[in-house]
Structure formats: C-alpha cells, structure tokens
Steps between C-alpha positions, in 0.01 A plus 500: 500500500353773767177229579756230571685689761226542753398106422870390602481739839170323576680154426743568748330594767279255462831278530597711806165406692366166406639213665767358317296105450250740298753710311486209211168675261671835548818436381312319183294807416846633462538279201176510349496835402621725235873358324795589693327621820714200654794781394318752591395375862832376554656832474188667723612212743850613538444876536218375779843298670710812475230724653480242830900459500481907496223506821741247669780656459338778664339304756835431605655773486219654751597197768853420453590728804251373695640129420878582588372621804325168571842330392698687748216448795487105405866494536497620873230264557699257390705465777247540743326193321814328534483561920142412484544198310788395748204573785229352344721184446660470858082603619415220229768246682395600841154440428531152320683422825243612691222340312633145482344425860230658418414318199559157668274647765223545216570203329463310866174673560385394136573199556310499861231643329489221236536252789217676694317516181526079439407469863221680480359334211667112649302605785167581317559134307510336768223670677325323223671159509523447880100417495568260282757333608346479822195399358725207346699440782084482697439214248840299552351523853186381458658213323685420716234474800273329240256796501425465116154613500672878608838386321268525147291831602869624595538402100197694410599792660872490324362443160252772514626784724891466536626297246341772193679793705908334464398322160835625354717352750658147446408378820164579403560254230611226743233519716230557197664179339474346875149539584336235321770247618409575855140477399517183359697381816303581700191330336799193528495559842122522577462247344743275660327623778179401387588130408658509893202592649278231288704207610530701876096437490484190346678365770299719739156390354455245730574700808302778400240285420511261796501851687170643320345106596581554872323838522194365283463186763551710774196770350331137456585391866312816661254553295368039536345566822302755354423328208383175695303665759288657197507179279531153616462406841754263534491266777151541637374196677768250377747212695662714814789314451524641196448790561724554791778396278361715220544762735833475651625435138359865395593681824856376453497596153362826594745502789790438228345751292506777713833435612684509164302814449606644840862356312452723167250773567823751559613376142271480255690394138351656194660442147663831488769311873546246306579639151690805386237633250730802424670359180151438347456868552818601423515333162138578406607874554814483309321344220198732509742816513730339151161418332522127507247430734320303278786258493532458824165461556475160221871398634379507931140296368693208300672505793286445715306274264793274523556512856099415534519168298840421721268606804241249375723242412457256836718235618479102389442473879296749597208256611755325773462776775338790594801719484473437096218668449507728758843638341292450134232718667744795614701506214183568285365753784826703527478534106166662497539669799823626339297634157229657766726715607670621166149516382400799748809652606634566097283580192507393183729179571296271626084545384222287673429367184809333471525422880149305394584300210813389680309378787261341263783342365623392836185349637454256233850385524491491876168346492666233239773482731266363815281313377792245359709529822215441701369207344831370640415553848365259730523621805183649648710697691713645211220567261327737830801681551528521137085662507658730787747622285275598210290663703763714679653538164120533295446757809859721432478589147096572497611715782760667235160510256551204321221273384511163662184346447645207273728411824195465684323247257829291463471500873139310479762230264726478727242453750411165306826422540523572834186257574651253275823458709310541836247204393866301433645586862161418665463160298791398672402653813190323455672171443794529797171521733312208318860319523519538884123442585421174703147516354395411870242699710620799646534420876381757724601474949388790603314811397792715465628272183130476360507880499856525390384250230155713453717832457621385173222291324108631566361212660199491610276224710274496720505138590871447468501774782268325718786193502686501779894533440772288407288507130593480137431755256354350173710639256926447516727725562590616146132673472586808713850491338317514179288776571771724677724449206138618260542781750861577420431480162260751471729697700733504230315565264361773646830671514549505106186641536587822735586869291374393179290740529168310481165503689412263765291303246728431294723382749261254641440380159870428425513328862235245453555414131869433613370314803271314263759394358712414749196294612400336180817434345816496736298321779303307320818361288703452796144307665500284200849387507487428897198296393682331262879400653493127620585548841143669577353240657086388517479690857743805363234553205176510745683733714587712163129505440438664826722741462415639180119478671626776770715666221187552321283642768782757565483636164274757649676620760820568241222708322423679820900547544510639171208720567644624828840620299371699188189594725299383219151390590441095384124664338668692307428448115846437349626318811614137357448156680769279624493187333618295747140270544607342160869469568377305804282313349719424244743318709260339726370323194842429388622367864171289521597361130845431646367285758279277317784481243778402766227266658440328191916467443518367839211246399717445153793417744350216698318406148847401370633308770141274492692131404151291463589110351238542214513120456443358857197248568403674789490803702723573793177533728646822564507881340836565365765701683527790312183531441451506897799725511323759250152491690707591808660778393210640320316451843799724697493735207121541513540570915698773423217681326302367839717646699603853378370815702174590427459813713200637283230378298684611179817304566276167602362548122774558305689220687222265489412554114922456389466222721210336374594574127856385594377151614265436215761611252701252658246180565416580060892516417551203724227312328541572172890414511380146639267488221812576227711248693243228406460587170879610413590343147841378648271288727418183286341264734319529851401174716143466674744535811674789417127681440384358865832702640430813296167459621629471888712855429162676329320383819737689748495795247122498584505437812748806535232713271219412772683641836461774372844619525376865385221651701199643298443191254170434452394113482718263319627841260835362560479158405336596180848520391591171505161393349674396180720268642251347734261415210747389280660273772167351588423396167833310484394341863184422474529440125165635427566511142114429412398796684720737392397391140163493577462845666773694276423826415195510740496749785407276770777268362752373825806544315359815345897666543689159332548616157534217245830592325654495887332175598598341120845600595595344825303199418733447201753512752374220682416330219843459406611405803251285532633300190871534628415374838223216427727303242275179550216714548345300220512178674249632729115553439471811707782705407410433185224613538609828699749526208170532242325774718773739462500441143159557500466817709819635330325491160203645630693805716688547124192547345374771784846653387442504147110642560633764689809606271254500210216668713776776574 
C-alpha cells in the first residue's frame, strides 16, 4: 500500500506535465497495475484537486485587493473611453471626409499610371510594328509604280527581318497570308509584261533589223573604195562612154550616200531606241529572285522559237517586188539582232549554243525559202536587187557573228539564175535589133559618123580607110548593136558578181563562161531563128553571113574587155576562151544552108508553074517562059553576090565561095528537078516534040551555066551539072541507040552519064504514045519499022536493068 503511493504521485505529475495528446499510455498504466489502484488513484486524484483549489484560493486571496482596485480604476476610465470614443468617431468622420478626395485623387493617378503604363508598352509595340508596316506600305508602292524587282526584295526583307519580330499580331497574319498572293501577281504581271514586249518586238523586228542593214551598207559603202582600189581594178581601159556614165552613176550614189548620212549621223538607232528591253530584264529578275528562272528561261525560248518560224514564214508574193523580201530580210535581221542583244546584256537566258542551233535552223529554212521564190523571178533586175539584199543581209548577221557561208554558195545558185533570166532579156534584146535591122551596108558621109560608128564596134581597115567618103561599112547596122548589147551584158553580170567576196579570177571566170553562153546559146538561137523566118530574103542571108564574119573577129576584143575589168591577164592559166568563132561559124553555115535551100524553093516555084504539052509534034522553036523567067532571076540573084562590098580580101572569099556554092547548088537542083519531071510516074507518055522543047529549055539552062554567072568557075565546072540531061536528051535526038549499046559500061562511052533504067523509062513513055498517036502506024513500012526498034532496044535496056539489079 506504502509503494503504491509514491507510483500514483509520479502518475500525476506526469499527467500535470505531458501534453495532454500524450496523456493516453499514462492514464493506462493506471489500469494495468495492482487491483483497485483505479480506487486507489482516484482518491490520490482528488486530494491532488483539493490541494490546487487550496493554492487558488490563496492565490486569490493575495490579489483580490489589487483586482477591486483595477475595477474601480476601469470604471473611471470608462467614461473617459466614452469621450474618446465620441473623439475618435467625430476624428474618424472628419477624416473619411477628408479622405474621399484624396482617394479619388489616388485612384485617378492609378489609373494615369495604368494609362501611362499601356502607353508605354502601345508605344514600344508599335516601335516594332511601324517598320513593318512601312515596309508593307514600301511594297504597295512599289506595286503600284511597277517596281517588282524591289517590290519582292521589299518581301524578302518582311519575311525575314520584320515579319518574325510582330509574328503574334493578326495583321501579321494578313500580310503573312498575303505575301505569296502578291508574289504570284506579280509573276502575273511580269509576265504580262513579258508577252507585251515579245509582240512589241515582233512588230519591231523589221525596223530594228532594216536599221542594223542600213548601218552594215553604210560600213560597206566606205569601206568599197578601199576594197576596190586593193582588189579589182574596175574600169581600166574600157568604153569612155561607159565609163563616164559609170561614174556619174557612183558619184551620185556616193553623193546620195553622204547626204542621208549627213541626214542620220546625229541619230544613230540601235535596238535598245527602238525597243524597251526593260521587261525582259524585269521579268528575268523577278523570276531569278522566286526561283523559277528555269521556267522562264524554257517559256521566253518556245517563244521565241515560235515567233522565229512566224519570222520565217514569207509571203505567197514575196517574189513580186523588192519590198517583199526586203521586209522578209528585216524581219529575220531584227530577230537575231534582237537575241544578240539578250545574249550579252543577260546571262543564263539566252546561251550561244542555242542562239546557234536556232540560226542553223533559220538558214536552212530561209535558204528553202529563196531558192523557191526566186525561181519565180524573171526579172534580171529583181533577182540583182534580190543578190543586194543577201549580201547586205549575209553582211548584218556575220557582223552579229553568225555563220553565213551557206548564203554565200546559194548566192553562186542564184547567180545561175540570174544568168538564166539575163540570157532571156538579151534574147529578146537580141531579136528587137535583128527585127529592126535593114541588113543593108552601113552608110558612112563623113568621118565624124565612121568614128561615131567605129566608137562602138572595133573596126578596123586599112583599105576601107583609104576610100574616100560617102562609103559603106560591110557589116549592117545590127553588128555594133550586137556587140554593145555583149557589152551590156557582161556589165550585168558583172554586178551579181561585185561583194561576193571572190578573187579577180574567179570573177573573170564566171564572166566569160556566162558570156560563152550568152554567145553560144542565146545568140546563136536567136541567129538560127532569124535564119530561118520566111521573110529573110537571099540578099538578107549573105548580109547575115557578114555579120556574124565581123561578130566573130570581135570575139577578141570582148576577151580584151573582159580582161581590162577583172584585170586578169588573157595568159593566164585558168583564163577561159570565148566561144564565139563556133557560134559564128555556126550560123554562117546555117545562113549559107538557108540560101541554097530558099534558092532551090524558089527553083521548086517556077518548077510548078512549067505547063509543057507532053504530046505536041513539035517544039515551039522557043525555050519556055518560065523556064526563061527562072534563068533570069537566078541571073539577078547571082549579081547580088557580084555586087556586094568586098572591101578586103576576106570578104571577096567568103562572098565568092557562098556564091559559087550557091549557084552550083542551084544549076544541080535545077537539073535534077527537070530530070524528075521527065521521069515522074504521073507522066505516061512524052512526044518526040515535047523532048525537042525540053531539049530547047536544057539548052538555055546551059547556056546560063557557061556565062559564068558566078566568078571563080573553072572551065565548063558549071555545066557539068546539067551533064545528065544533056546526054540523056541527045540520045533521044540523035537516037544513037547502037552506040549507047555498044559502048555501055565503057569509060570512053558518049552517053557514059545515061543510065539504062532512066533511058528504059522515058522511052516507054514514048513508046506508048507512040502507039496512041500512030493508030495506022501499021499501014506504013517505016513506022513500022521505027515501031520494032523500040521494041528492040527496050528489051535490050531491060536486060542491062536486070544485069545490074542482079550484079547489085
């Protein structure tokens, strides 16, 4: 009982200090111990409670004073806190009053703060948005005033300094979302622009590129003196007619020349006055800059590719004029000249490569192009101007670097040409002169019209200028005419010649083979025909054949003309021969055919109209009128020969041999037709009198043949040609039948010429008329006997026919 005691004192002030959240294990060691120490600890409890109640009471005791006193001191307070509160309340109102305008004073200067505040920080946002809207508002600018090349680096600069800065703003947004619509405008735009300028210099090209053609001709123009002085001395020692004109022709070309220079030389047009080359720019920029330049680069070549084949395209009737392919010409220059100029002032867009193939592709096409358009042209005159304008325009573009060696050949085509359609003018120049000839003598009064005549044809003559004046020149007056228009011709075809850029030998070489054959065919043709027409008369033809003799010697001097122009020396190798000797000679056989054909027609003609009366007894005593008519005219015809101008031994010969060749041509055409009209098959029957008549007409045919109606015959030469006839007739005559027999086949024999198919032939014919003439021939002893005889010698003359059919 004494041990738990102490253990219930140590309980409770373990109670009295511990915090009451750990009282709990305490209070339940209370219960674990011995039995009824709950009882026990209870009643230790309460004596603990009455021991504190005790101190308390004492406490209180010890202060109670001390707490009325406080009382009694809070009560006078009291009222004094009654007049403070009163104070404080009225101080209270007072200073709620007072603080009201203060407070809306501070909430006004909060609020300006706040204001100030947003400003400040509206002020800094806009510092950073003001760039960029006036960067913006720059490229709405630039738009407008078409500056898109700095309208899209304006872009460049907003998408990667500004823009990034203001991202958050909705503007921002806009103008983000806005960017590539402007963009793609303005590659709308440019290229708009683009497709402007392509048609503005397609219908430019052929300004610019009759422009670049007039400065090339004019380079041309002062640097052909130059050029002549070094190469080809034109000119030298040639016609001063000629040359006079030649010269007043180039001084007022020169004189023109100078003048439209003195016109332009202040204004000098280049491609760049005549086209605005800015949009090319402009658009290849733009492109460039929004990485498309690629594309723009295939769309501007198909382009151009298109507008080359339009370029090349020419007109149906380009070949008409001049002006056709002139316009052809500068349209094609302005193009190229037009890719030049891309081609060095941009890179990239337009490559010589590609500048190259689409000239390749343009030559051929143009070269296409003239050679059918020219082969429509047949005017000298056209297809020169036409070799003028290649040249100028062959001239332009190698000046611009293109090739144009092909132009050159197709020149040496069109050069063909070019002969072609001067040999067609000249044939008819050729035959208006042998139209208007007289084919008379040229007659000369005084020596003032020999030399005038001398100044165009070389002449020359020693005894024709020993004559005294009036005289006749030998030749007619389409000889010099001839010659001057050779002249002219080589004239022109030296032109065509001039700037092709080839050496003086060549030159000469292309003159004479074109005067060759001017010579050989042209002249010749248009000789043969004059020969030919039926109005050229017998004296026409023999003054033909003088003409082409004079023609022929002054072949040389047209080779000295030709020499004098290239300055080519006649001993040079290469240098080709006129032809003209066998032109000449050509037609002087043909003219001297002519005659002894037209002589022979004429002898045809009085043939026909022969009206013999094959039947009559006896001979007229007389020749028969045409027959007399026909020896006449030959005899007139034959004087003419006589009687033409012989001024030189050459002429005498030439005359004399068509002369004497003429006449026996027509004594053996004359003969032999007499011999077919006695042996025509229509012819049945001939009387003894109608052979004495034919024999009257063969004697005044020989009589003609012996006086000698064609100086230069030796002997009896001409009546050989009636030898035929004259044995034949005398065997009818004389009717010498036993002879003939007798000597047949023998040399020595006196109708050696009579063969026996002719002479079995007419003596059938008078045979039969014999019989139909001599009805009571029978009745008498010596016709009958006559009768027998041609029996006879008719049967023998068959069997010399069948021997010699069977010997052949």
């Amino acid at each position: 009982m004494a041990e738990s005691l102490p253990e219930h004192d140590r309980i409770l002030q373990e109670i009295e200090s511990t915090d009451t959240a750990c009282v709990g294990p305490t209070l339940r060691s209370v219960y674990d111990d011995q039995p009824n120490a709950h009882q026990r600890f209870m009643e230790k409890l309460d004596a603990c409670i009455r021991n504190h109640d005790r101190e308390i009471e004492k406490m209180c005791n010890f202060h109670h004073q001390g707490f009325v006193d406080a009382i009694t001191e809070l009560l006078k307070v009291r009222a004094d806190a009654e007049k403070l509160k009163v104070q404080v309340t009225d101080t209270n109102r007072r200073l709620q009053d007072a603080g009201k305008e203060v407070i809306a004073q501070t909430e006004e200067i909060i609020r300006c703060r706040v204001q100030q505040q947003n400003i400040t920080t509206v002020v800094e946002k806009l510092q950073l948005c003001l760039p960029v809207l006036e960067m913006y508002s720059k490229l709405k600018e630039q738009m407008n005033v078409k500056r898109y090349y700095s309208a899209l680096k304006t872009m460049e600069q907003l998408e990667n300094l500004y823009l990034p800065r203001v991202s958050q703003y909705r503007f921002c947004q806009i103008m983000i979302e806005n960017l590539p619509k402007l963009r793609e405008e303005i590659k709308e735009i440019s290229m708009s622009d683009l497709k402007d300028f392509l048609e503005s210099i397609r219908k430019h090209s052929d300004k610019i590129g009759e422009t670049a053609m007039k400065q090339a001709q004019q380079q041309k123009t002062f640097s052909a003196p130059l050029q002549k002085q070094n190469n080809v001395n034109y000119g030298r020692n040639m016609c001063l007619g000629r040359s006079r004109i030649l010269e007043s022709k180039n001084e007022i070309t020169l004189k023109r020349t100078f003048e439209e220079d003195d016109e332009h030389e202040e204004e000098v047009l280049t491609a760049q006055d005549l086209v605005d080359f800015s949009p090319v720019y402009r658009c290849l920029h733009i492109y460039s800059v929004l990485g498309d330049g690629e594309i723009f680069e295939n769309y501007y070549r198909k382009q151009r590719r298109k507008q080359a084949r339009l370029v090349l395209q020419p007109q149906s009737s380009m070949h008409e004029t001049v002006e056709g392919y002139r316009r052809y010409f500068s349209q094609i220059v302005g193009f190229f000249v037009v890719e030049d100029h891309i081609l060095h002032v941009t890179q990239g867009l337009v490559t010589r490569t590609y500048t190259d193939e689409l000239w390749n592709m343009a030559l051929s096409k143009i070269i296409a192009v003239l050679r059918t358009h020219s082969s429509y042209c047949s005017d000298p005159d056209l297809v020169l101007e036409l070799k003028n304008l290649i040249v100028v325009f062959a001239d332009t573009l190698q000046g611009y670097g293109f090739p144009v060696n092909r132009l050159f050949d197709l020149l040496f085509e069109i050069r063909d040409q070019y002969n072609e359609t001067l040999l067609k003018k000249w044939s008819g120049l050729f035959r208006d002169i042998f139209e208007a000839d007289n084919y008379s003598p040229i007659p000369v009064g005084n020596e003032e019209e020999y030399k005038t005549v001398i100044s165009k044809f070389p002449f020359q003559d020693p005894e024709f200028d020993k004559q005294s004046f009036p005289k006749k020149l030998p030749m007619s007056q389409s000889v010099p005419q001839i010659y001057i228009q050779v002249k002219e011709f080589i004239y022109a075809s030296l032109k065509f010649s001039e700037s092709l850029h080839r050496s003086s030998t060549e030159i000469d070489d292309m003159l004479r083979k074109s005067t060759n054959l001017l010579l050989t065919r042209t002249l010749s043709s248009c000789l043969q025909n004059l020969i030919k027409k039926p109005h050229i008369g017998l004296t026409e033809l023999v003054q033909i054949i003088i003409n082409t003799t004079h023609l022929e010697q002054a072949c040389k001097y047209l080779e000295d003309f030709i020499s004098n122009i290239t300055n080519i020396s006649q001993v040079t190798v290469h240098t080709a021969r006129l032809y003209g000797l066998s032109t000449f000679k050509d037609a002087r056989h043909a003219a001297e055919g002519e005659i002894y054909t037209k002589l022979n027609q004429k002898i045809d003609e009085f043939i026909q109209i022969a009206d013999y009366d094959w039947t009559m007894s006896e001979s007229d005593g007389r020749a028969s009128g045409y027959l007399m008519d026909l020896i006449n005219f030959l005899r007139s015809t034959f004087q003419v020969f006589t009687h033409l101008p012989n001024n030189n031994n050459d002429h005498a010969a030439m005359s004399g041999k068509v002369a004497q060749t003429a006449c026996m041509s027509a004594c053996q055409h004359l003969s032999t037709s007499l011999m077919q009209m006695l042996l025509d098959s229509e012819l049945k029957q001939i009387s003894m009198g109608a052979i004495q008549q034919f024999n009257l007409d063969v004697i005044q045919c020989e009589l003609f043949a012996s006086s000698e109606p064609v100086p230069g015959f030796q002997g009896d030469t001409l009546q050989l040609a009636f030898i035929d006839l004259r044995q034949l007739l005398d065997l009818f005559m004389v009717w010498d039948w036993s002879t003939y027999l007798a000597d047949y086949g023998q040399a020595t024999s006196k109708y050696l010429r009579v063969n026996p198919s002719t002479a079995l032939t007419l003596l059938e014919k008078m045979k039969d008329s014999s019989k139909k003439n001599n009805i009571f021939a029978q009745f008498r002893k010596n016709d009958r006997d006559k009768q027998k005889l041609i029996e006879t010698v008719v049967k023998q003359l068959r069997s010399l026919v069948n021997g010699m059919s069977q010997h052949t």
